[in-house]
N, C-alpha and C positions, 0 to 999 in steps of 0.2 A: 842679334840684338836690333832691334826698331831705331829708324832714326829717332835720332833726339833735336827739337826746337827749343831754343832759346825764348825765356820767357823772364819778362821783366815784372818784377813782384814787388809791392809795395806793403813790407811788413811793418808795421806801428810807425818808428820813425824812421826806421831803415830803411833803403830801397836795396833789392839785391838781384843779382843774375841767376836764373837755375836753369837745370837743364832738366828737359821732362819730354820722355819716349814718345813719340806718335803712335798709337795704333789704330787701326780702324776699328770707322765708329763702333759697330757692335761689340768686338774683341774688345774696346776697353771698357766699355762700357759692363760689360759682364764680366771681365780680367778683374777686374777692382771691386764687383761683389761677392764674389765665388766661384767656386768651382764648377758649381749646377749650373752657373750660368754660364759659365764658358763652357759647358759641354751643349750647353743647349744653343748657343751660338755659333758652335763649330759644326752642331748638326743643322740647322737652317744652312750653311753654308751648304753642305755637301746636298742635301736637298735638292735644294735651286739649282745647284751646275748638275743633278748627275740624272743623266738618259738625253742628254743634249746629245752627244755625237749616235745615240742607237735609236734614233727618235721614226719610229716606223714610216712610210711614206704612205699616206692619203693620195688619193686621186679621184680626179674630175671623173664625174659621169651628167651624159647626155642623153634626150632621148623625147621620144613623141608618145602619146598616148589617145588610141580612137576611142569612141563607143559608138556603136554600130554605124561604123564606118567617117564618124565625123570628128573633128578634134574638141577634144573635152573642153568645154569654154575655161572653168575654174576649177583646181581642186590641190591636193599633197599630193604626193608621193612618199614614201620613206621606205627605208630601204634596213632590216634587219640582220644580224647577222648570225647563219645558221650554225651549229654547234659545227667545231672545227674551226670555225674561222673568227681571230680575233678582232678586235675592234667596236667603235664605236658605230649605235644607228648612225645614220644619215639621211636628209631629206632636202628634200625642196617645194615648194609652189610650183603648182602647172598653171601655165594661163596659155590660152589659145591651142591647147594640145601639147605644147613645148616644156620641156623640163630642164634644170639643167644644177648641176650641184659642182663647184668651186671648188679644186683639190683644197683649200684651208679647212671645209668642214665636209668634205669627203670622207668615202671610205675606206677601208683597206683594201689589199686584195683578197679574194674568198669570196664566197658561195652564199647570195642572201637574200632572206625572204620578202616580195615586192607587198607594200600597203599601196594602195591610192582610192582615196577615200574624194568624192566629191559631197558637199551639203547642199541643199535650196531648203531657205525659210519657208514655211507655215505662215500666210497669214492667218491671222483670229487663233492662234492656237496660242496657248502663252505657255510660259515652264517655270520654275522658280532657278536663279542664278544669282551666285554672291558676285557682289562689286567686291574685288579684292584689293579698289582703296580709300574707300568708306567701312566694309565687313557686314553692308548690309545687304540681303536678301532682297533682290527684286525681279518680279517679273517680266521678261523679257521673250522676243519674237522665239517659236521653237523652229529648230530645225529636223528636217529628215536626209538621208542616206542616201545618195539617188543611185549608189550603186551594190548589185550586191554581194552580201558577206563570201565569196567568197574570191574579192578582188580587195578585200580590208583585213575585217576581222577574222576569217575563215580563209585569208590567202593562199591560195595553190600556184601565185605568179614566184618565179622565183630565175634569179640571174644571177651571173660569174663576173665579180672585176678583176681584171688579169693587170698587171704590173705592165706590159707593151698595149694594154690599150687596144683600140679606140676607147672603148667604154661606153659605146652609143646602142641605144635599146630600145625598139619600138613594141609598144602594148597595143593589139586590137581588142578590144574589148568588147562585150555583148551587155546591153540593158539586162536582158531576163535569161 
């Protein structure tokens, strides 16, 4: 039985004392319209708490990336993950050759397939691109790939992140 609070109620010309259950908010709130709603609030419940204690561990990964021989001024990384191994991508920004990915948006451990994609703008060249907060259509600098498909979309780079770590990974890469 739910505590009960005293609640001072002023009926016509009566005033009188009653006594009335606490429940949390959603449970009463749904307790007092039905059924449907108290099951659908006891499943939000179970929801929210449950894969809390089995919640897999993410882990950092670090790491350098050349191209022919120098470190990549700017680009991604991201990091897929190959059949067998669960988990979410993961990526990062390279700047100055340097990568570096935050066990919060890390990945698991397993076996995954390396992107690293760098872009340089196209002056004079234009592309058509939506503004996604107008919804209009405008043209805009284009860019090209400066490295190739098969260090992106054609990736054959591919690494291991192991649960003891380091998790640190150097890419030499070739232009052509």
């Amino acid at each position: 039985m739910p505590e009960a609070v005293a609640e001072y109620r002023s009926n016509s010309s009566r005033k009188e004392l009653t006594q009335m259950p606490i429940y949390p908010l959603p449970l009463h709130w749904a307790c007092r319209r039905s059924p449907v709603g108290y099951f659908i609030a006891c499943t939000l419940m179970v929801v929210a708490t449950s894969g809390c204690s089995d919640n897999p561990l993410r882990l950092p990964v670090k790491g350098t990336v050349t191209v022919d021989g120098e470190p990549l001024a700017s680009g991604q990384i991201v990091l897929v993950p190959l059949q067998g191994t669960r988990g979410p991508t993961a990526g990062a920004e390279i700047v100055d050759g340097e990568f570096s990915i935050a066990s919060s948006g890390g990945p698991l451990a397993g076996k995954f397939r390396v992107e690293v994609t760098a872009a340089q703008t196209t002056t004079g060249r234009k592309q058509a691109d939506i503004d996604f907060n107008t919804g209009k259509l405008e043209q805009v600098e284009g860019t090209r790939q400066l490295l190739p498909p098969r260090y992106n979309s054609d990736s054959e780079l591919t690494l291991e992140v192991t649960s003891d770590g380091p998790n640190r990974f150097n890419f030499e890469l070739q232009s052509h």
